[in-house]
ROTORDREN-605054 format. One line per field, with one value per atom (N, C-alpha, C, O): atom name; residue in three letters; x, y, z; residue number from 1. Coordinates in pm, 1 decimal. Last residue first. Layout:
<nodes>
name CA;...;
resn ALA;...;
u X;...;
v Y;...;
w Z;...;
resi NUM;...;
</nodes>
This chain:
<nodes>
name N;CA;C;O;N;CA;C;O;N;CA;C;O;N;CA;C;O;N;CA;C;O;N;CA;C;O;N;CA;C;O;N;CA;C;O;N;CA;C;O;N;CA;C;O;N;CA;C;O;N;CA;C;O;N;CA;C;O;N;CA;C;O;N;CA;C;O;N;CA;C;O;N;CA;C;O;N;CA;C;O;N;CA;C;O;N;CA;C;O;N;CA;C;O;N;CA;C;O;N;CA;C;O;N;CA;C;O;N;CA;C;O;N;CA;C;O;N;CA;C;O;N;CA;C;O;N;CA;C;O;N;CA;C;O;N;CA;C;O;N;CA;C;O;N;CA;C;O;N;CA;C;O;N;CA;C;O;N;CA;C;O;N;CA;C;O;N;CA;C;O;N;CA;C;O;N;CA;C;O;N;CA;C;O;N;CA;C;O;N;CA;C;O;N;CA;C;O;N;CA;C;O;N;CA;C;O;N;CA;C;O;N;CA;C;O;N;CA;C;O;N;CA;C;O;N;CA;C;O;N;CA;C;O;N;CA;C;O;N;CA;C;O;N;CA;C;O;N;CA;C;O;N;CA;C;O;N;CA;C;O;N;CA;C;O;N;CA;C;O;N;CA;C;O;N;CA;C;O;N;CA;C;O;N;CA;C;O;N;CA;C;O;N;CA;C;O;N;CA;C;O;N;CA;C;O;N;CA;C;O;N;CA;C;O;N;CA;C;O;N;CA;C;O;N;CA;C;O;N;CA;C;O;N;CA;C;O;N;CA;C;O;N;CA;C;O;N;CA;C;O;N;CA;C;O;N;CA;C;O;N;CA;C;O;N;CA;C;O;N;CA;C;O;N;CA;C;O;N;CA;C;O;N;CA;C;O;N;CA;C;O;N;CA;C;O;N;CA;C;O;N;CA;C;O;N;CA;C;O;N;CA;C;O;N;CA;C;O;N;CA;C;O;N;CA;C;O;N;CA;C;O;N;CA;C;O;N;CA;C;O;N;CA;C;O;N;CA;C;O;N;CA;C;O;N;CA;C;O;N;CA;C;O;N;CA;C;O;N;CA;C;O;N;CA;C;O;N;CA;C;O;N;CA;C;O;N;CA;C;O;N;CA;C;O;N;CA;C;O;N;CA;C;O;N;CA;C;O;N;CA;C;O;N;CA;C;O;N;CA;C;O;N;CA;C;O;N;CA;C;O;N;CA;C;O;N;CA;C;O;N;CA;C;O;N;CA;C;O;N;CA;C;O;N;CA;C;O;N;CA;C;O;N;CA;C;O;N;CA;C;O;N;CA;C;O;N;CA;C;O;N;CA;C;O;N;CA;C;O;N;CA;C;O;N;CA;C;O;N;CA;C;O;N;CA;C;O;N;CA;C;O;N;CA;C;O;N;CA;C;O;N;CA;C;O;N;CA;C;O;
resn UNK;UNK;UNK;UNK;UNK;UNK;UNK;UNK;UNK;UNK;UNK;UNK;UNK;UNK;UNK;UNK;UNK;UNK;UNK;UNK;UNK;UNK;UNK;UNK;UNK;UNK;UNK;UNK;UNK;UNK;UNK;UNK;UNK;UNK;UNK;UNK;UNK;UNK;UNK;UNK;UNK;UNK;UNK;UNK;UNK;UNK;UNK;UNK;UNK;UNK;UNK;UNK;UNK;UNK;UNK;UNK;UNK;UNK;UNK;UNK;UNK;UNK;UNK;UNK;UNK;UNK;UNK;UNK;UNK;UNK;UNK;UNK;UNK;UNK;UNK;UNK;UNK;UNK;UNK;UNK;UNK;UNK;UNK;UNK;UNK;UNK;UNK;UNK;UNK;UNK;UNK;UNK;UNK;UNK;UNK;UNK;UNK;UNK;UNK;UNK;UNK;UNK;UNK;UNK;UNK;UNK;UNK;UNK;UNK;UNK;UNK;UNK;UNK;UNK;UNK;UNK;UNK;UNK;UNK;UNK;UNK;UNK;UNK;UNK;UNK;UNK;UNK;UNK;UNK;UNK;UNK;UNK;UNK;UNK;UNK;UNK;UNK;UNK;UNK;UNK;UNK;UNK;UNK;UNK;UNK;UNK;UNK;UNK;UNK;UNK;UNK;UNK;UNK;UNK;UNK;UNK;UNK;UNK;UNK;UNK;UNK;UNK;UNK;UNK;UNK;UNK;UNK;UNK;UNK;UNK;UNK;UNK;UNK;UNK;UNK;UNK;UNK;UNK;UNK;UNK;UNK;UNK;UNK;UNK;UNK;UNK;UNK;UNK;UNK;UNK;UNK;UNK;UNK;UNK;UNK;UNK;UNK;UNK;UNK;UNK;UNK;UNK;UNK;UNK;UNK;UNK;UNK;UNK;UNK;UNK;UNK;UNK;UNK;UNK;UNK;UNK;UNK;UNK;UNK;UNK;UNK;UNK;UNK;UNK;UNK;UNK;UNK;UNK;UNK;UNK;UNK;UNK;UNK;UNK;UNK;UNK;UNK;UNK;UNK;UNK;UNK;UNK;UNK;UNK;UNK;UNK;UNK;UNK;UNK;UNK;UNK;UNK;UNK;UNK;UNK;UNK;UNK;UNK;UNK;UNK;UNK;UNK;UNK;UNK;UNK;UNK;UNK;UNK;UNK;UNK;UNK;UNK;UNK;UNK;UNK;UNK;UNK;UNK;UNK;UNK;UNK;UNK;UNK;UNK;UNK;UNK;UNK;UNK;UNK;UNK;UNK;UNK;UNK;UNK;UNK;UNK;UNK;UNK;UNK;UNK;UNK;UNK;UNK;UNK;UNK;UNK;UNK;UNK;UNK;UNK;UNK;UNK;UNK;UNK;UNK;UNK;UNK;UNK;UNK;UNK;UNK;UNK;UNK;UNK;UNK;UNK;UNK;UNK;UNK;UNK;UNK;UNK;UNK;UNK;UNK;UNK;UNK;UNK;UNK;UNK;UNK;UNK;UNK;UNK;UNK;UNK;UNK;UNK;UNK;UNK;UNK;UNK;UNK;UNK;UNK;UNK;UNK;UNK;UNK;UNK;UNK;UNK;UNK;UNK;UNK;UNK;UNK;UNK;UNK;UNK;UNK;UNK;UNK;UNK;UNK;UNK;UNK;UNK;UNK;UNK;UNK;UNK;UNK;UNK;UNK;UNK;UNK;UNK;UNK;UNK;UNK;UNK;UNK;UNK;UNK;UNK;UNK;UNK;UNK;UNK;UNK;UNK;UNK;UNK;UNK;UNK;UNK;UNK;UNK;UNK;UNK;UNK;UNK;UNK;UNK;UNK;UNK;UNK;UNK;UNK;UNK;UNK;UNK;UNK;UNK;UNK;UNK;UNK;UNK;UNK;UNK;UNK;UNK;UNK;UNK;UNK;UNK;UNK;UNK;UNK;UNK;UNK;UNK;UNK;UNK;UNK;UNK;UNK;UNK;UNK;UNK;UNK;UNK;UNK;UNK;UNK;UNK;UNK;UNK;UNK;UNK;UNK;UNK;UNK;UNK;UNK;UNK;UNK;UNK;UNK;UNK;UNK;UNK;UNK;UNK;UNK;UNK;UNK;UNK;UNK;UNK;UNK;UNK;UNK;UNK;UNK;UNK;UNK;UNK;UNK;UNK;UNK;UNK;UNK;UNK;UNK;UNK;UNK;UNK;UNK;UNK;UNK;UNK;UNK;UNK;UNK;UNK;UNK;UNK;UNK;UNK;UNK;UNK;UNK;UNK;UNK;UNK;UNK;UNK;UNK;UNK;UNK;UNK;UNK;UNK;UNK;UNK;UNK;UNK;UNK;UNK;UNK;UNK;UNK;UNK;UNK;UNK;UNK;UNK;UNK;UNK;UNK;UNK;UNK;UNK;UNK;UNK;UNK;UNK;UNK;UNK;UNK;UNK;UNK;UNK;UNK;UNK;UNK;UNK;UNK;
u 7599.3;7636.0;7765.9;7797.9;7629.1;7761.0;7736.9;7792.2;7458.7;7573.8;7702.6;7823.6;7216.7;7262.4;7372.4;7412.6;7135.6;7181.2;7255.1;7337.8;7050.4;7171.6;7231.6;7351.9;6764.7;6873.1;6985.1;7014.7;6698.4;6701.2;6769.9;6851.4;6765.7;6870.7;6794.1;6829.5;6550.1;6688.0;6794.3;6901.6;6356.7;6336.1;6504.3;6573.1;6332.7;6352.4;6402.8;6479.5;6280.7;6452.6;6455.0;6558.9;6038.8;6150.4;6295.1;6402.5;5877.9;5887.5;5995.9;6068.6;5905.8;5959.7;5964.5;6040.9;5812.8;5953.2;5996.4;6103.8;5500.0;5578.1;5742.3;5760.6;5447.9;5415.4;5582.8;5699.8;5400.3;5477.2;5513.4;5581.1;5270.7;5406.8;5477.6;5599.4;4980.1;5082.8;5246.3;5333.6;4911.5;4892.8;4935.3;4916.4;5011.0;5083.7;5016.4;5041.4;4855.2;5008.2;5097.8;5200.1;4637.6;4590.4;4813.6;4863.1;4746.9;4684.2;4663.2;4675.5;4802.1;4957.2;4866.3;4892.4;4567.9;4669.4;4749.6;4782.0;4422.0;4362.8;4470.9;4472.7;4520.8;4549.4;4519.7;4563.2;4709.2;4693.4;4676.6;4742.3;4713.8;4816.4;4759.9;4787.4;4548.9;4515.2;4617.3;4618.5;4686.2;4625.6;4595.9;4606.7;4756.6;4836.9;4766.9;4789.0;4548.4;4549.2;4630.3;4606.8;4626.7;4483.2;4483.8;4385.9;4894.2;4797.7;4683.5;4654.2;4953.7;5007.6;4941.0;4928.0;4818.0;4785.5;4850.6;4783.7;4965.7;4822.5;4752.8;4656.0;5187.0;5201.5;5039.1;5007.2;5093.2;5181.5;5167.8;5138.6;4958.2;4899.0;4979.8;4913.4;5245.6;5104.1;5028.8;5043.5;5327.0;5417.1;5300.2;5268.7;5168.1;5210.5;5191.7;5084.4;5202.9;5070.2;5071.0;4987.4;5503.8;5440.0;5324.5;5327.7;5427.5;5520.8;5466.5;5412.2;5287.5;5209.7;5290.2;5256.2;5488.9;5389.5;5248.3;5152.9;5809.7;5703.8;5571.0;5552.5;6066.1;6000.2;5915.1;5877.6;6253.5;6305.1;6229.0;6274.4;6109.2;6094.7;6216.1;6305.7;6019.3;6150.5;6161.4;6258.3;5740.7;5750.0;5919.5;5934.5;5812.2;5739.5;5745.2;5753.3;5958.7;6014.8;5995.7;6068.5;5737.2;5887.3;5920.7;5921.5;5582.6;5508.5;5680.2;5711.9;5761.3;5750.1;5624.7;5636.2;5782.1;5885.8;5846.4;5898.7;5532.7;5589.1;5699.0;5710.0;5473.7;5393.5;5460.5;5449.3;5632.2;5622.7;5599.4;5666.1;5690.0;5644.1;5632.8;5625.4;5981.2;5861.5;5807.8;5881.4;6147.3;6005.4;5882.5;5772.8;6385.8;6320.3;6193.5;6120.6;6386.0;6388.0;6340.0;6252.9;6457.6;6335.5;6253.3;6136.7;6697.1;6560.6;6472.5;6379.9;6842.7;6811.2;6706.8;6604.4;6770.5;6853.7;6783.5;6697.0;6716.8;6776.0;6855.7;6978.8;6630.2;6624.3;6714.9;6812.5;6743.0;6632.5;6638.6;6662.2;6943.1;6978.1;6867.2;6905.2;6773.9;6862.9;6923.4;6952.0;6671.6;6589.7;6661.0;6631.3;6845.8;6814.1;6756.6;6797.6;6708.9;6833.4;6912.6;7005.8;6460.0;6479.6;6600.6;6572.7;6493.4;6469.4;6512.1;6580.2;6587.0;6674.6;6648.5;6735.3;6322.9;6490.0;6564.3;6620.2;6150.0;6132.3;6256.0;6284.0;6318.0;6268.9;6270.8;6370.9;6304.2;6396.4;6427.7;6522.4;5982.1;6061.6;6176.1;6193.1;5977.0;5856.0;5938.3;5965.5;6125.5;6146.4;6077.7;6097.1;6005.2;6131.9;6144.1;6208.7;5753.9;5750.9;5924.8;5955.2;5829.9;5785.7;5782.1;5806.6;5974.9;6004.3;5972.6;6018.4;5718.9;5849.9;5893.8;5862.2;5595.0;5589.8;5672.1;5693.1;5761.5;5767.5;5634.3;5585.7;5764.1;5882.8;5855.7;5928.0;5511.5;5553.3;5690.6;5717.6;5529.7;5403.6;5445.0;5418.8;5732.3;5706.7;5597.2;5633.6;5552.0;5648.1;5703.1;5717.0;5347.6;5295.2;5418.2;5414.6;5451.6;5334.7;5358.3;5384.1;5507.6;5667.3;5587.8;5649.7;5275.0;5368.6;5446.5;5468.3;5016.9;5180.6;5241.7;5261.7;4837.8;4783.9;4901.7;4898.6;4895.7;4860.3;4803.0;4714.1;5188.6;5065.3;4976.9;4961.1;5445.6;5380.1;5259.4;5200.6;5531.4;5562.0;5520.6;5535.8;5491.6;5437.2;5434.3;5349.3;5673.1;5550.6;5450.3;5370.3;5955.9;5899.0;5751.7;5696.5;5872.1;5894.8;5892.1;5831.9;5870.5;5763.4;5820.0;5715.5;6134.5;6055.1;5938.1;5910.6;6307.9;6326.7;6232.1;6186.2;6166.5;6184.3;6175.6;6090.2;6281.5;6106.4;6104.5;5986.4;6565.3;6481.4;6370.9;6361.6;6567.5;6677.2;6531.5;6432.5;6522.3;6466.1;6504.0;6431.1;6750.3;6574.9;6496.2;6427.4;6969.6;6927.7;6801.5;6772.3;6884.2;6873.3;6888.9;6802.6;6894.9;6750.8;6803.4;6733.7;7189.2;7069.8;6942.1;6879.7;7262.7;7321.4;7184.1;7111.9;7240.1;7144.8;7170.5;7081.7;7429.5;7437.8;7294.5;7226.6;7493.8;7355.2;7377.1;7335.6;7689.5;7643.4;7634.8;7699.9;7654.0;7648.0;7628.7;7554.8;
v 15815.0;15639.9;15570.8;15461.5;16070.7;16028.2;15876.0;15838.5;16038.5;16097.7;16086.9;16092.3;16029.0;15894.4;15909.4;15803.9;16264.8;16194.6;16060.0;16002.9;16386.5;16421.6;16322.0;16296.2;16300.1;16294.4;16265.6;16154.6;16418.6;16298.4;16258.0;16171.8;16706.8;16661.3;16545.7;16536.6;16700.2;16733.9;16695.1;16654.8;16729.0;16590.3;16585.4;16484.1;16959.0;16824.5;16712.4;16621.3;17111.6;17104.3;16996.7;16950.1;17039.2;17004.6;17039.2;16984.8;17099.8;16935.6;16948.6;16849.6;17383.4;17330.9;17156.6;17087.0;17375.0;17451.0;17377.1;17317.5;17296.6;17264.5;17340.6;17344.9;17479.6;17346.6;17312.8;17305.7;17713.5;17747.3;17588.9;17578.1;17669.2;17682.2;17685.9;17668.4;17599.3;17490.4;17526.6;17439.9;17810.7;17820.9;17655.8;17615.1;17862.6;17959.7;17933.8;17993.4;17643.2;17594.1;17703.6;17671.6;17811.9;17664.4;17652.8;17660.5;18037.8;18076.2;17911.0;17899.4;17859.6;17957.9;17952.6;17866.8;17730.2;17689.8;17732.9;17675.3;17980.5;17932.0;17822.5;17814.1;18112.9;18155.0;18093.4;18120.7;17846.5;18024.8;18007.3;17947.2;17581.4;17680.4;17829.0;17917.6;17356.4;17480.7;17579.4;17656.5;17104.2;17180.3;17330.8;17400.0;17113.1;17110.1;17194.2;17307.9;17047.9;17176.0;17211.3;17311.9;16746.9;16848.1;16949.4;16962.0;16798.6;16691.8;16752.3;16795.2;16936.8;17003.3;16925.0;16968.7;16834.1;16948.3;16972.6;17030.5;16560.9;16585.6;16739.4;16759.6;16658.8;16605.6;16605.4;16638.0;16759.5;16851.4;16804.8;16877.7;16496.9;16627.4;16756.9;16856.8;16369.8;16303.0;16435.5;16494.3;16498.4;16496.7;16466.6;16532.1;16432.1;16601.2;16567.3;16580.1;16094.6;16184.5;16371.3;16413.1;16136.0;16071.2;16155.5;16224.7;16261.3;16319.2;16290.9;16366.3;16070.9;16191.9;16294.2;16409.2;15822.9;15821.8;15994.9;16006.0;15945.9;15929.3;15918.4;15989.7;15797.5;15922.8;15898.5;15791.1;15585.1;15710.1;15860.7;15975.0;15342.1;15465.5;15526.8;15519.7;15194.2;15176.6;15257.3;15225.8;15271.7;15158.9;15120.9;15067.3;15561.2;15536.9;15381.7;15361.6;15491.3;15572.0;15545.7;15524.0;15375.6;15312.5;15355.5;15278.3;15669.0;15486.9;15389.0;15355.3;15770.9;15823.8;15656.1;15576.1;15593.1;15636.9;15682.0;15630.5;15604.7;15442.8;15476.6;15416.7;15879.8;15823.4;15658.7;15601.9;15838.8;15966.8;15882.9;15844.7;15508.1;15600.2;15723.4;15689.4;15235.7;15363.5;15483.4;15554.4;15141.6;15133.2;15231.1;15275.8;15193.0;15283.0;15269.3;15361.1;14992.3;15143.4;15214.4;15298.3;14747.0;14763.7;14924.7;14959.3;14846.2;14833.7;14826.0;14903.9;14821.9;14986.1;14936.1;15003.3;14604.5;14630.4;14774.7;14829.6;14526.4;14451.0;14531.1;14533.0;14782.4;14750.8;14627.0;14626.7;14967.4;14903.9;14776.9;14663.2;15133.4;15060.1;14932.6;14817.2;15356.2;15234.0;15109.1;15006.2;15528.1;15424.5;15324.7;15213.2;15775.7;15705.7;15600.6;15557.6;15740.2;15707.2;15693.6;15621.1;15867.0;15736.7;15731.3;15625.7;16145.6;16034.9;15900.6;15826.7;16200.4;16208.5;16131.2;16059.1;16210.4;16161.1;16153.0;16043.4;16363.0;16246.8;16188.0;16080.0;16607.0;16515.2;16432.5;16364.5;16736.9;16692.3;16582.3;16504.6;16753.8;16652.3;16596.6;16475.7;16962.4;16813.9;16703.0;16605.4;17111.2;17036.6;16943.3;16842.4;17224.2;17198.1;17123.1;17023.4;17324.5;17187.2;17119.0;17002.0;17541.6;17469.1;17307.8;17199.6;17683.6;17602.7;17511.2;17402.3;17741.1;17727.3;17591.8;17473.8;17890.2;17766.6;17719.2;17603.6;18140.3;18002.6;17892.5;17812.0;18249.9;18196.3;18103.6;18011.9;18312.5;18215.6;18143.9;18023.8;18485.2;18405.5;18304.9;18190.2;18691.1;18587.4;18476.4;18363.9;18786.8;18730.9;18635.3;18514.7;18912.1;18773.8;18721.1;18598.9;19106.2;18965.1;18860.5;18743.5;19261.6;19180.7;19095.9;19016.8;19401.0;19264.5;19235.8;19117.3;19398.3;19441.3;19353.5;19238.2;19220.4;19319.8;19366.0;19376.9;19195.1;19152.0;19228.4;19307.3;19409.0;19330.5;19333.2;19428.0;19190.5;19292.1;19286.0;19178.5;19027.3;19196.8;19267.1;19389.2;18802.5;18785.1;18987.9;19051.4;18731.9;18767.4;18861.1;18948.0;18761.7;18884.6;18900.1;19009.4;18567.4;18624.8;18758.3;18856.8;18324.6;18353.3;18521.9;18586.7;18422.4;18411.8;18474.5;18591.6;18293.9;18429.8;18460.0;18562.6;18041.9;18072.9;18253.6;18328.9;17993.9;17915.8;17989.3;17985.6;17972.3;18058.3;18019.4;18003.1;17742.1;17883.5;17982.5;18039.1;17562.8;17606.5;17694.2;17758.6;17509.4;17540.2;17627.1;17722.6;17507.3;17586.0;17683.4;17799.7;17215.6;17329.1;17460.9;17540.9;17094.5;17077.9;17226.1;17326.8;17160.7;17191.1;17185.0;17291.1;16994.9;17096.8;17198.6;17285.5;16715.9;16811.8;16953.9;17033.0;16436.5;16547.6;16625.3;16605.3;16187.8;16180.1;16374.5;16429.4;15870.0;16023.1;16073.0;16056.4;15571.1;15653.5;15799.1;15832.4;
w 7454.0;7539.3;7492.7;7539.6;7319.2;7438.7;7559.5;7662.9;7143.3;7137.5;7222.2;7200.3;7316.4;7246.2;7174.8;7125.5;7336.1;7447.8;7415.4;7486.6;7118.2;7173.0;7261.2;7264.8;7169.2;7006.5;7094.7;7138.9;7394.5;7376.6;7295.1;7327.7;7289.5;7388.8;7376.1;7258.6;7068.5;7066.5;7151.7;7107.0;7262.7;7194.8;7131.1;7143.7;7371.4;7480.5;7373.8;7405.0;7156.7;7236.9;7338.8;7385.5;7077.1;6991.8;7079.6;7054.0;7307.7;7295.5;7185.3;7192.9;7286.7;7436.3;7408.9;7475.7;7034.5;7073.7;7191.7;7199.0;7087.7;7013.2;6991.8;6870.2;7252.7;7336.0;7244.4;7281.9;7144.3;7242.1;7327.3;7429.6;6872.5;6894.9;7006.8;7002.6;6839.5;6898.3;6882.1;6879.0;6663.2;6864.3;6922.8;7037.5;6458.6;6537.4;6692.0;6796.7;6321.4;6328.4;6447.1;6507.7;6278.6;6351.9;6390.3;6502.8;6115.5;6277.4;6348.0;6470.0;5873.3;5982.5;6092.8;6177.2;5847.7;5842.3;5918.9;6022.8;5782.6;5869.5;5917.6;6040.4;5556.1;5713.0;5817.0;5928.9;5367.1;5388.4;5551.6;5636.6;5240.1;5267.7;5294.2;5213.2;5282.0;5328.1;5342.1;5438.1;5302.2;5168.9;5138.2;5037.0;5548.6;5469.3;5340.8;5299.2;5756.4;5682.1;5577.1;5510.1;5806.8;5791.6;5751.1;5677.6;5843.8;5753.3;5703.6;5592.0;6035.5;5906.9;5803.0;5688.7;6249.2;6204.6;6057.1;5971.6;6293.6;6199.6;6176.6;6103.3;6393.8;6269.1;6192.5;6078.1;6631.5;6518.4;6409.0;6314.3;6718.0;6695.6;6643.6;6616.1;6757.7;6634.4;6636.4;6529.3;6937.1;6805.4;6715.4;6616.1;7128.1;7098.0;6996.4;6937.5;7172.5;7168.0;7084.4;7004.3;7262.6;7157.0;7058.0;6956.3;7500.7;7414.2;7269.9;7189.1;7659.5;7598.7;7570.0;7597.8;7642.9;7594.6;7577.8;7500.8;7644.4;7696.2;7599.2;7500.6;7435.9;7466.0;7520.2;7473.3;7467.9;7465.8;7455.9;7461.3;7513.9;7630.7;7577.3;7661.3;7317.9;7377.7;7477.1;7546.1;7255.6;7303.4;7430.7;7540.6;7162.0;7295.7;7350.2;7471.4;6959.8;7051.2;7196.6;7293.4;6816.5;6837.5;6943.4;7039.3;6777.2;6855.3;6919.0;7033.1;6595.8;6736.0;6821.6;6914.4;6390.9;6447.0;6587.4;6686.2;6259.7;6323.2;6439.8;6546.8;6185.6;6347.4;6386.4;6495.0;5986.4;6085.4;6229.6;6325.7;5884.4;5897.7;6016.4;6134.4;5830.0;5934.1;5868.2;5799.6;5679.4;5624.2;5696.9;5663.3;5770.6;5652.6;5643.3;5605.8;5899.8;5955.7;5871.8;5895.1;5759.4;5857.0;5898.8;5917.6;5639.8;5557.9;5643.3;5620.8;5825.4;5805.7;5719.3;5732.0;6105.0;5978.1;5946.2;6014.5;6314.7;6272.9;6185.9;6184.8;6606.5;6436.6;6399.8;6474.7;6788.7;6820.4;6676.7;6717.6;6696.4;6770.2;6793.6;6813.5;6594.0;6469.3;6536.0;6474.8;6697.2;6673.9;6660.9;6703.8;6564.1;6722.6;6748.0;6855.8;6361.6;6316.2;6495.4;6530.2;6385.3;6326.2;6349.1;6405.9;6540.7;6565.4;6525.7;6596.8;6238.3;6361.9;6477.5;6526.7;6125.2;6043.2;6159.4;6157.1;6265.4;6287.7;6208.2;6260.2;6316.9;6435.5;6385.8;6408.4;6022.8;6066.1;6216.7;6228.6;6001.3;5934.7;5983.6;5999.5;6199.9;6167.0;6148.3;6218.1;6136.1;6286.3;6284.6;6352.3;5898.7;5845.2;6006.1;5973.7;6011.5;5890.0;5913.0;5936.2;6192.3;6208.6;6121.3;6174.7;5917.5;6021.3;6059.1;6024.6;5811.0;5709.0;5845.0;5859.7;5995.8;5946.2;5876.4;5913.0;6050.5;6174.9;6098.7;6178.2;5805.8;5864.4;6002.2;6041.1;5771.7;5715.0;5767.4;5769.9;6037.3;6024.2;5915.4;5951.7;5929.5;6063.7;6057.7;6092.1;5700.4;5687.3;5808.8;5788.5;5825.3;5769.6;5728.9;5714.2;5974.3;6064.7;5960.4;5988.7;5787.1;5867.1;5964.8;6036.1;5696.6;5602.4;5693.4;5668.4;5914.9;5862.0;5797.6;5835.9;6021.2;5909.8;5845.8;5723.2;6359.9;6254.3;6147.9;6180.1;6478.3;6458.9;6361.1;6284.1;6647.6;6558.5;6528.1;6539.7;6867.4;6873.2;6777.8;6781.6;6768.3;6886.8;6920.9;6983.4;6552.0;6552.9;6634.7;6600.0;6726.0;6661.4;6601.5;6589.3;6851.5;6940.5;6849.2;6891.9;6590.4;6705.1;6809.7;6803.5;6505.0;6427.8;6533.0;6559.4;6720.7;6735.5;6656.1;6706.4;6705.3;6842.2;6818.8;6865.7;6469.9;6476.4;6622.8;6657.2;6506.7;6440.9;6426.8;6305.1;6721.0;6728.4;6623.2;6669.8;6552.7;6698.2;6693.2;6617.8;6314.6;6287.2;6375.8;6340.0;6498.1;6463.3;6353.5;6325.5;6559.2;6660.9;6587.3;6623.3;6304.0;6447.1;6530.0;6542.6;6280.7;6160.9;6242.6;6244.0;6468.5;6443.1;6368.0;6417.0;6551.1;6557.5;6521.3;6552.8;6441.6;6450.8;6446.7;6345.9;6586.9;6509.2;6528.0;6630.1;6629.5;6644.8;6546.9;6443.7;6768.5;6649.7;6692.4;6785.1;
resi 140;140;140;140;139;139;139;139;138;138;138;138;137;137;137;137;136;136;136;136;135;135;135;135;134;134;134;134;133;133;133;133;132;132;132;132;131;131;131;131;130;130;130;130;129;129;129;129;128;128;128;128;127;127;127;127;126;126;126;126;125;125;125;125;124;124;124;124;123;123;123;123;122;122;122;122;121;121;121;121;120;120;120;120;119;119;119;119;118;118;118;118;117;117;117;117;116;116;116;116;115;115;115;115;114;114;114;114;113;113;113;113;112;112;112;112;111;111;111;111;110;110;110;110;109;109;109;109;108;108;108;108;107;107;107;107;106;106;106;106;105;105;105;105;104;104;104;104;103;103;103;103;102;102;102;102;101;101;101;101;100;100;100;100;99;99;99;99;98;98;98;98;97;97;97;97;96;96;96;96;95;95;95;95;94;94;94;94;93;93;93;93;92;92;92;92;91;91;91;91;90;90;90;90;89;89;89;89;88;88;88;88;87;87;87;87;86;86;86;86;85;85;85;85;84;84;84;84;83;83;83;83;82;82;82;82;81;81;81;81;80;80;80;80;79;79;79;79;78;78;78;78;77;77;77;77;76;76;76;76;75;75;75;75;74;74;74;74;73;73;73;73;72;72;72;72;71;71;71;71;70;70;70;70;69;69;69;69;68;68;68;68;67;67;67;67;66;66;66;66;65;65;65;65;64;64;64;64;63;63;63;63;62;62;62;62;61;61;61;61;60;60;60;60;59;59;59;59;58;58;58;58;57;57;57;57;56;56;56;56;55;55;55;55;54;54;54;54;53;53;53;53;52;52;52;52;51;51;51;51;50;50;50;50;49;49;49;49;48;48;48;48;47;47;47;47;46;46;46;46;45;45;45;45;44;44;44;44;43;43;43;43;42;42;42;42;41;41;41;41;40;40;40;40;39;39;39;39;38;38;38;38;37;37;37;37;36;36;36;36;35;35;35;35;34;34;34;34;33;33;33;33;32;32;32;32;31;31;31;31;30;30;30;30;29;29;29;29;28;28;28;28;27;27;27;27;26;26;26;26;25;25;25;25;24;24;24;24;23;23;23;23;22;22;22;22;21;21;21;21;20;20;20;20;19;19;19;19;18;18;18;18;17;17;17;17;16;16;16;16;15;15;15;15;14;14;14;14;13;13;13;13;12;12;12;12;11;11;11;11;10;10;10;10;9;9;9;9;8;8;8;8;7;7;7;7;6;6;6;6;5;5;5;5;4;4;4;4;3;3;3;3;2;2;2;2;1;1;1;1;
</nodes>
């Protein structure tokens, strides 16, 4: 099956140039806090799109798509790790991205963006690895 990342990568792409203009202004300037929403925006939007993309990498593993559907965030990446398409302290990351946006979710303001702006530099380098894993199952 091929599992287009098109849309994943160019989430990365801008969650990348986003961070890198944060990273050049400073805090207190409206164009901080606009970066600052724009690499969560993101950030959320690679959450989601990983684990859909994932799953559907998965699909091979599965009897059926009703089985698949039934996963949850964290069923999907556990899956992953069982089948070794992702290492077990890959796995581990993803659950700590995913429970940050849990935990603070509610917390839409600052404490939220600043908790979500210091797992970006891990979180970029595990969404393009995890992308070419996607990818890779594109040309078995």
């Amino acid at each position: 099956m091929i599992i287009n990342v098109d849309y994943l990568n160019l989430c990365i792409q801008t969650l990348e140039g986003a961070f890198v203009q944060l990273q050049q202004t400073e805090q207190g300037e409206i164009v901080y806090n606009i970066y600052r929403a724009a690499c969560v925006k993101e950030f959320e939007i690679i959450l989601e799109q990983s684990g859909k993309l994932l799953k559907k990498r998965l699909s091979n593993y599965f009897a059926s798509n009703k089985a698949l559907d039934k996963l949850t965030f964290k069923d999907i990446f556990r899956h992953a790790a069982k089948h070794v398409v992702i290492d077990i302290d890959t796995c581990e990351r993803w659950f700590e991205y995913r429970d940050n946006r849990n935990n603070t979710a509610h917390d839409y303001g600052e404490h939220f963006a600043e908790s979500t702006l210091k797992l970006l530099p891990s979180f970029i380098a595990d969404a393009k690895a995890l992308t070419k894993i996607i990818e890779t199952n594109n040309h078995d």
